[in-house]
N, CA, C and O of each residue as an XYZ file, in Angstrom:
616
protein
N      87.293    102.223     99.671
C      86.755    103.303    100.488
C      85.812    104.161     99.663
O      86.133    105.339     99.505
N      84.540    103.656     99.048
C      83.917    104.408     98.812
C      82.804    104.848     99.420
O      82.359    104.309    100.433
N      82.138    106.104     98.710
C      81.153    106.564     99.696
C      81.295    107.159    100.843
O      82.457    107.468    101.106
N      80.346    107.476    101.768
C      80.229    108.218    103.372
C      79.949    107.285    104.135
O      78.736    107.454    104.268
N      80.341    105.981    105.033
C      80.053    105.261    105.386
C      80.578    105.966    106.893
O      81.265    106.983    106.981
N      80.001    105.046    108.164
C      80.464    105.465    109.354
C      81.553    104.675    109.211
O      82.371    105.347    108.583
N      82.199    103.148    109.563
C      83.556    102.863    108.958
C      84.411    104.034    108.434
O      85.269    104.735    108.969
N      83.782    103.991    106.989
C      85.444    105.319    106.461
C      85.024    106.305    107.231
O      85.900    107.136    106.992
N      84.112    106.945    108.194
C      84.822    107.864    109.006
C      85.254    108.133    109.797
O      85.750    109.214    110.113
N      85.132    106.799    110.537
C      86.105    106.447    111.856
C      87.163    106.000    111.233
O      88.142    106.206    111.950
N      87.502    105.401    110.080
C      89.055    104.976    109.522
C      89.230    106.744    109.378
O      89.587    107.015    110.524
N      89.201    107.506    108.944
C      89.574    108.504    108.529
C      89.757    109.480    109.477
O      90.666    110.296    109.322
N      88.992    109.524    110.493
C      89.399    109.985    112.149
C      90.641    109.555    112.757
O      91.439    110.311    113.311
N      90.801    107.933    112.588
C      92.019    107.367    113.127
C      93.413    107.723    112.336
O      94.480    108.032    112.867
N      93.086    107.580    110.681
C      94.200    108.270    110.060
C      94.877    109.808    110.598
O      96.042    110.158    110.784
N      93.355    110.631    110.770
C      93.816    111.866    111.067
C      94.534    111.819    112.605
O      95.580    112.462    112.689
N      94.138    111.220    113.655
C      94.545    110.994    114.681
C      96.179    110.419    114.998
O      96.815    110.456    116.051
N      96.538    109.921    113.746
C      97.853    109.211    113.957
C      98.999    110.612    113.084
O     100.178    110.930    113.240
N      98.175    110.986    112.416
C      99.483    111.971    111.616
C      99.522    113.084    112.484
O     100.565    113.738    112.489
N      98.370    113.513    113.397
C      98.490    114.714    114.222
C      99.243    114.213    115.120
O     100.266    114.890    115.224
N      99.214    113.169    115.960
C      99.910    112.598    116.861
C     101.474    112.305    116.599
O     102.409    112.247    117.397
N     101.428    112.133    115.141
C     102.951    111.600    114.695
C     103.481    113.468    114.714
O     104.653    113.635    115.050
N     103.114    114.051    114.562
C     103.314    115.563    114.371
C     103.310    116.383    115.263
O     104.235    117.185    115.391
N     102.147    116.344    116.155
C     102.706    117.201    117.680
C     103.464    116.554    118.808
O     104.295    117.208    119.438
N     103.122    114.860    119.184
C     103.752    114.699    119.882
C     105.194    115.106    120.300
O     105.533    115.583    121.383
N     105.910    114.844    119.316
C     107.401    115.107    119.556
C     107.703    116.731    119.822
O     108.753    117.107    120.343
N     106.770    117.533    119.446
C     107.058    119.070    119.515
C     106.404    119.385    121.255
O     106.852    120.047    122.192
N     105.047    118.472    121.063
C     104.898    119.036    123.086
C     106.271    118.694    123.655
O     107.076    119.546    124.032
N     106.508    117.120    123.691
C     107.725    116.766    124.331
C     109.106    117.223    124.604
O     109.975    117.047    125.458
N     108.876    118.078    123.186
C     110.189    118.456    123.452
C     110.179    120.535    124.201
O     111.026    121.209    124.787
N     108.941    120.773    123.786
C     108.539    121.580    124.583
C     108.189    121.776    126.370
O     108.151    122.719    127.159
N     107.973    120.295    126.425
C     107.832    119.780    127.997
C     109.469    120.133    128.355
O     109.778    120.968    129.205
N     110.433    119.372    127.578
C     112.197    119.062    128.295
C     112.613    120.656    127.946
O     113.431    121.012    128.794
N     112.485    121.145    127.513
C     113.192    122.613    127.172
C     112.575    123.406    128.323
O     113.410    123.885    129.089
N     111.200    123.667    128.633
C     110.555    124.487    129.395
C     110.881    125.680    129.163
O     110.480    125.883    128.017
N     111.520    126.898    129.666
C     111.113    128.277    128.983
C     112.708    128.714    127.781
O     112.855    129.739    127.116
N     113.674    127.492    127.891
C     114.657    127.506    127.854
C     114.146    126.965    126.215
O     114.811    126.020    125.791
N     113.535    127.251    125.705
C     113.154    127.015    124.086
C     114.078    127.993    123.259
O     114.281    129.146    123.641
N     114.601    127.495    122.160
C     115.475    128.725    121.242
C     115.414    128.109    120.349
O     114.647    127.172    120.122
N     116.655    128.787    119.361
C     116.437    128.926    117.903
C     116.725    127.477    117.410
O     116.065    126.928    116.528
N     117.977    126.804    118.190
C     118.055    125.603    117.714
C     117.319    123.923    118.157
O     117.626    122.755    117.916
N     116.268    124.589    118.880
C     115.258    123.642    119.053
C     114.065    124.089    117.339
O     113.454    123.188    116.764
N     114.036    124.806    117.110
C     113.698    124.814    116.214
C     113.655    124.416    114.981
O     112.851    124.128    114.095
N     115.096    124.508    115.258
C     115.508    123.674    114.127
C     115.414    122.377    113.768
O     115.223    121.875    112.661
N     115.601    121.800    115.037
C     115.300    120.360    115.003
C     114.109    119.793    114.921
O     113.822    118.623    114.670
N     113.058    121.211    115.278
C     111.762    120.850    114.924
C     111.270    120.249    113.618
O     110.675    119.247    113.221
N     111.969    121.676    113.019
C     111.836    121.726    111.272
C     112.386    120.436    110.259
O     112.176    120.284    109.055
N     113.032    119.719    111.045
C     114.144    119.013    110.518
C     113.077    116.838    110.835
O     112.789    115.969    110.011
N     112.897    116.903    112.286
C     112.663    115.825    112.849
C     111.093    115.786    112.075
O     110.976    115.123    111.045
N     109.947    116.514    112.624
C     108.868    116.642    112.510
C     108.453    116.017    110.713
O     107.838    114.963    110.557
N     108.732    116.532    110.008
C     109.035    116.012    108.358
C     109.420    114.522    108.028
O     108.992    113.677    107.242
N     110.361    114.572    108.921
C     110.908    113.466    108.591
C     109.850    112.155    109.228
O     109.472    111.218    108.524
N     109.484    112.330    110.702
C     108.718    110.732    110.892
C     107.393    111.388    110.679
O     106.550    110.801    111.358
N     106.783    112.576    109.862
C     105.496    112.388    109.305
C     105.569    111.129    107.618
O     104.996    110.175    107.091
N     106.607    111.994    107.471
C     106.992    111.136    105.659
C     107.245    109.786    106.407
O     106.321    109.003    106.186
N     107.762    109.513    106.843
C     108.163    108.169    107.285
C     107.073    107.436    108.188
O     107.379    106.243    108.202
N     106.007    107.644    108.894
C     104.911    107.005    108.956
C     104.211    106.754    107.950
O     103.742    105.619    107.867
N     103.871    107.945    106.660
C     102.915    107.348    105.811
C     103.677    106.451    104.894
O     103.043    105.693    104.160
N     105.338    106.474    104.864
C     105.535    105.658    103.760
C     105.348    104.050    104.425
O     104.862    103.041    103.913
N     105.977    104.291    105.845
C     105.453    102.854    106.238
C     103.953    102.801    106.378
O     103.591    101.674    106.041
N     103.022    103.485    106.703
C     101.855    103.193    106.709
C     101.021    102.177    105.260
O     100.393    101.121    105.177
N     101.403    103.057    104.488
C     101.439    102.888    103.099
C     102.294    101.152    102.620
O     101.773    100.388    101.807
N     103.298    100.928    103.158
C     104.172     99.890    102.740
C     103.310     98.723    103.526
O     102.843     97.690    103.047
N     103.265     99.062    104.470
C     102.858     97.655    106.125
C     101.590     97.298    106.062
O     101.275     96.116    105.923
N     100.670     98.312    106.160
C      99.164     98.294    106.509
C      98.407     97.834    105.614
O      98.456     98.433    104.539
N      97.472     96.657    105.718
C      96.700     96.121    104.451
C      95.583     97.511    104.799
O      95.226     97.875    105.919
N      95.234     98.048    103.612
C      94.061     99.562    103.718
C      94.290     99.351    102.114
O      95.191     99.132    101.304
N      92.625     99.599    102.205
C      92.254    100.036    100.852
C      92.441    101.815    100.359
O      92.326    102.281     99.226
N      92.711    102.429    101.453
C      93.055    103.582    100.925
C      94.151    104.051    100.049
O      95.283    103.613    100.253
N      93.932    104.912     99.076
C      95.123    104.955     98.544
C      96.253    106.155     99.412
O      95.843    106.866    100.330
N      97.464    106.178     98.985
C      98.112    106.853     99.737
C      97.902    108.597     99.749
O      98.321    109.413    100.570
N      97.014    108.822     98.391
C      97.063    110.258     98.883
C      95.747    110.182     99.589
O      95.464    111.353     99.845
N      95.011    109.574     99.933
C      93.765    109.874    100.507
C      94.345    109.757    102.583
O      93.800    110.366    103.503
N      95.419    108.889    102.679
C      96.343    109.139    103.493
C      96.901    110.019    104.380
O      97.003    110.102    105.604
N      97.420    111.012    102.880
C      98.209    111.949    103.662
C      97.435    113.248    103.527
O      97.918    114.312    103.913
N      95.845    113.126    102.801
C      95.739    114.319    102.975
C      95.082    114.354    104.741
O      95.237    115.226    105.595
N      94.382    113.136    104.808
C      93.842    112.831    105.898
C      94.113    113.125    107.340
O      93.372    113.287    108.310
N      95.738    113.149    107.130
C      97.198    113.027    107.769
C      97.342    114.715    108.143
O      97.508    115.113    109.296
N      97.266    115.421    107.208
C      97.472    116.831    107.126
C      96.369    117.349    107.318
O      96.375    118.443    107.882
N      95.224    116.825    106.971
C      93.962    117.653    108.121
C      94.048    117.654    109.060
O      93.915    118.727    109.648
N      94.295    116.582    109.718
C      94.581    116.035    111.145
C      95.347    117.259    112.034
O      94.978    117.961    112.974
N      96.817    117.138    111.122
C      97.665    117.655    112.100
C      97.149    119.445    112.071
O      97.366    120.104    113.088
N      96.308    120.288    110.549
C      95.933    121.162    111.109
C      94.910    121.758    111.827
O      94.807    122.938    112.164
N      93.755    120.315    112.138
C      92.598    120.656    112.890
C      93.133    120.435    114.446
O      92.418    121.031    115.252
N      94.253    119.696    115.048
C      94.359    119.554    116.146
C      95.596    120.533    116.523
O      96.272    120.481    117.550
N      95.714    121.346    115.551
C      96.868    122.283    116.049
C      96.490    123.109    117.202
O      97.100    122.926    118.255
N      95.637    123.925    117.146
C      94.998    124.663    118.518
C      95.180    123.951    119.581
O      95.871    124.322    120.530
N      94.582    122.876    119.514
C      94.919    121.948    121.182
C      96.710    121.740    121.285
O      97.377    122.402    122.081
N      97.176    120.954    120.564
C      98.870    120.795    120.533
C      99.592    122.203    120.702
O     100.687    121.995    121.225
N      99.401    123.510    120.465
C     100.133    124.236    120.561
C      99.744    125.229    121.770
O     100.483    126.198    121.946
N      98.835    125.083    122.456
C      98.198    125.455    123.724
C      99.010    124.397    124.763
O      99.507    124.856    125.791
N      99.107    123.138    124.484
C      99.563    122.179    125.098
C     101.209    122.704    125.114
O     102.028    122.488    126.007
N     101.346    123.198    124.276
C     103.007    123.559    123.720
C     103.081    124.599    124.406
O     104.210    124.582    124.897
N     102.405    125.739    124.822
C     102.394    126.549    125.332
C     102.332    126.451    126.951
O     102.618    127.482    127.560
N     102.029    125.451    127.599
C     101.595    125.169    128.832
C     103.138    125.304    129.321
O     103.375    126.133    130.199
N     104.095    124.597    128.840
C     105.306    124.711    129.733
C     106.414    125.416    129.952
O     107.532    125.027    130.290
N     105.807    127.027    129.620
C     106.347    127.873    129.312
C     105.754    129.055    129.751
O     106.239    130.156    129.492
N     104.413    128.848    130.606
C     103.963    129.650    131.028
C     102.776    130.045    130.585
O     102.047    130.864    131.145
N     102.550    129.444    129.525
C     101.333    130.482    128.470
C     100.311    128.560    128.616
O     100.470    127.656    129.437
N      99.510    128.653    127.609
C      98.377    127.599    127.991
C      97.514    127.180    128.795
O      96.486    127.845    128.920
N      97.654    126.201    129.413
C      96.730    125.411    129.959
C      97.433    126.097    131.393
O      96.604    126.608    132.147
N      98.502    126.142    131.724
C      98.871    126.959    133.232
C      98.153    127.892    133.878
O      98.071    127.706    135.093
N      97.552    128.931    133.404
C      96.889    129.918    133.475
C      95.532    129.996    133.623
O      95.251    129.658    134.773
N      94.450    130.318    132.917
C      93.142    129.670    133.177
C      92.919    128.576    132.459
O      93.280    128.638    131.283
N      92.278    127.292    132.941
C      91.798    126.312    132.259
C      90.503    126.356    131.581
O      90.210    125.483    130.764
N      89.678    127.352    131.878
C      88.374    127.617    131.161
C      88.812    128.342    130.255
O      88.859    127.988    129.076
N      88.995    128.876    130.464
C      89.661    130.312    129.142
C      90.096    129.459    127.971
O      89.556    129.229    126.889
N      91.585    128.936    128.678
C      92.391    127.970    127.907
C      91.644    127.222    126.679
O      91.882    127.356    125.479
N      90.677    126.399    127.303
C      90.025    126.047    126.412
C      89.091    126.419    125.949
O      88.537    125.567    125.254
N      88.455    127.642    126.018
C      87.630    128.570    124.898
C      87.906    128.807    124.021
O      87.195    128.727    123.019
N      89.507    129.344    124.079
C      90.222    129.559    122.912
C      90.404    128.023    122.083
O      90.110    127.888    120.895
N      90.829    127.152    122.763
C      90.799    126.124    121.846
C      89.765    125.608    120.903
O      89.863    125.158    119.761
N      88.501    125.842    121.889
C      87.118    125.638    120.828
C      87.162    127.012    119.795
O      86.810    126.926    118.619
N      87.489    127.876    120.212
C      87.565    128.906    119.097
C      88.255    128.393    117.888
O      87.822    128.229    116.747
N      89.262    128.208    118.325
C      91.211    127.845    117.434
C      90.675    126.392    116.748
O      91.276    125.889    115.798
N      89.698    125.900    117.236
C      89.466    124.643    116.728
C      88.570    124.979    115.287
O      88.850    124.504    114.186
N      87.680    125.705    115.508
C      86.476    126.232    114.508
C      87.008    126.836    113.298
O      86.651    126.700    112.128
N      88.372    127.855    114.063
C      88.992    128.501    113.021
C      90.722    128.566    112.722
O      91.545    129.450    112.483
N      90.726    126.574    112.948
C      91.535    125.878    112.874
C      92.350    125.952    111.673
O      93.298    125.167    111.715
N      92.265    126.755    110.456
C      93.323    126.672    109.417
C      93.895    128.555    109.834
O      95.024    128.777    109.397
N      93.480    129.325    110.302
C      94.153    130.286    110.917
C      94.702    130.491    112.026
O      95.817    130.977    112.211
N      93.819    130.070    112.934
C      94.665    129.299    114.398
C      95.726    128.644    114.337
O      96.601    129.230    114.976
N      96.059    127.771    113.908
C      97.178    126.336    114.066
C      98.509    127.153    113.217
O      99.699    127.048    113.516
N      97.811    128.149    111.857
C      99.215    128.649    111.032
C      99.268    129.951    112.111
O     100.391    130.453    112.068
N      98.671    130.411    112.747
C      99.171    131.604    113.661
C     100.177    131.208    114.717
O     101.267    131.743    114.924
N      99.627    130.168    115.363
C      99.953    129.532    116.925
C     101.138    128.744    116.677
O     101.914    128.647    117.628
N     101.488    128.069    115.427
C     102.621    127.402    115.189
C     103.759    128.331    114.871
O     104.824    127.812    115.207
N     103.891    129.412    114.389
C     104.254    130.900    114.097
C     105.153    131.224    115.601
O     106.332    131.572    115.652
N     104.163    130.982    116.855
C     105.246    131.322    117.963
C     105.516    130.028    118.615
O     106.347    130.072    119.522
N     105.055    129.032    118.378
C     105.331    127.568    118.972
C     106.550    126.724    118.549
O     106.957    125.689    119.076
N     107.133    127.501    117.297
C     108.197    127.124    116.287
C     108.226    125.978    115.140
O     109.112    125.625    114.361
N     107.044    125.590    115.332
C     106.464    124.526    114.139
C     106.090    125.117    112.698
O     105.664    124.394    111.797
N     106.306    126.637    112.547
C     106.089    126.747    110.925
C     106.408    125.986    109.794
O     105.738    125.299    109.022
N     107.843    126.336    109.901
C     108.384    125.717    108.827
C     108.259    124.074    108.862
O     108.130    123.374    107.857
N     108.324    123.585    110.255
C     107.745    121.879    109.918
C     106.462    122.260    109.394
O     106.377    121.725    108.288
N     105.653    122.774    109.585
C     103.890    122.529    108.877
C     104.251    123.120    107.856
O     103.983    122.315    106.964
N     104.594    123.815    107.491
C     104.555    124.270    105.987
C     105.504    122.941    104.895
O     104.990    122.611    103.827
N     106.693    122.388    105.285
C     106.993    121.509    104.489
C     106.326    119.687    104.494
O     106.467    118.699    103.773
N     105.491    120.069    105.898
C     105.027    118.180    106.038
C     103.281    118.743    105.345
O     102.398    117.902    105.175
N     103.097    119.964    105.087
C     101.703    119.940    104.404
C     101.988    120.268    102.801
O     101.004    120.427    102.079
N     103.104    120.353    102.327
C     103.567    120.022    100.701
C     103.748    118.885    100.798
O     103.041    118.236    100.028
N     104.580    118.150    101.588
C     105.636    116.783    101.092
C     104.672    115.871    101.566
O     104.585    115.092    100.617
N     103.960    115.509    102.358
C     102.778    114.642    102.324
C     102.205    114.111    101.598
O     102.208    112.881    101.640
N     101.294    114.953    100.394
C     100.727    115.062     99.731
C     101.251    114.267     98.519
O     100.877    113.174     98.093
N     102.261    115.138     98.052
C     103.570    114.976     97.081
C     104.177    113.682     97.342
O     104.320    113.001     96.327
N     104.554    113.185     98.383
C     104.770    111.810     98.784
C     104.013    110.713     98.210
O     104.363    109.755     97.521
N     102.414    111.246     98.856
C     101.224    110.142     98.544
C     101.082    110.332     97.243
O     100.402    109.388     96.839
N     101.394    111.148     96.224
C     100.838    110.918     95.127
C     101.832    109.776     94.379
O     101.319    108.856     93.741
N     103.125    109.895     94.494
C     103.954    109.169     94.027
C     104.129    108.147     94.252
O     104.700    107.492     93.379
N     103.649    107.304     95.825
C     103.402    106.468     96.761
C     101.954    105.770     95.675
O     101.675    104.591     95.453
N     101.249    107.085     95.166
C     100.103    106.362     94.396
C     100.375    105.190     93.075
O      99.853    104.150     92.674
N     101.582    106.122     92.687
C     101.888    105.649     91.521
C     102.707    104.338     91.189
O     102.726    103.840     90.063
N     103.308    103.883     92.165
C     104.022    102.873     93.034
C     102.886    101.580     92.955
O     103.274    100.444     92.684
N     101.762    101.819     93.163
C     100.958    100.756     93.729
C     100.310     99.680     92.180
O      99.593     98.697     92.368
């Protein structure tokens, strides 16, 4: 993967696309089944689940996938991902609870193009009441920290 090629930046779109996906999905979903009935110990399980199949996609990613990438180029890829698409996922998170996309849909997504632009303050604000802190704060250390050791492996 060297260089700026269009390839590595559609591989590197798709990387980012799978760790955001491995990362919000399960938090909309489980934000969908709770509906306003969200509490402390959904949270927990946030903090707990979310970590766990981010680390556990890249280690299988890393183990399975013939890619010339190395693994930290991976997970940082992985962790941009999940904090450039946080604005959309936690608006989405917000929808079933009253707040989001329910309300105005133009608006809704103004803010998201906003939250998108100023996506490393957005996503750590919005995850703050969405209950994903502490998962983003430990899957954007242990990622990293993963892939480097994952590097060393190879």
């Amino acid at each position: 993967m060297k260089g700026l090629s269009w390839s590595n930046m559609q591989y590197t779109m798709k990387i980012m696309l799978q760790g955001a996906g491995c990362f919000w999905i399960p938090d909309i979903v489980l934000h969908a089944l709770t509906r306003g009935s969200f509490s402390g110990i959904h949270v927990l399980i946030i903090s707990i689940l979310l970590p766990i199949l981010c680390i556990g996609w890249l280690l299988f990613y890393c183990r399975w996938k013939d890619t010339a990438a190395t693994p930290i180029r991976l997970a940082l890829a992985a962790v941009l991902g999940i904090w450039f698409l946080g604005p959309l996922a936690t608006t989405i998170s917000s929808t079933f609870s009253g707040g989001g996309f329910s309300r105005s849909v133009g608006t809704s997504l103004g803010l998201v193009g906003i939250g998108t632009i100023l996506f490393p303050l957005y996503t750590f604000m919005m995850s703050t009441y969405d209950g994903t802190l502490g998962a983003l704060a430990i899957v954007t250390i242990s990622l990293p920290v993963v892939g480097v050791f994952s590097s060393r492996k190879r």
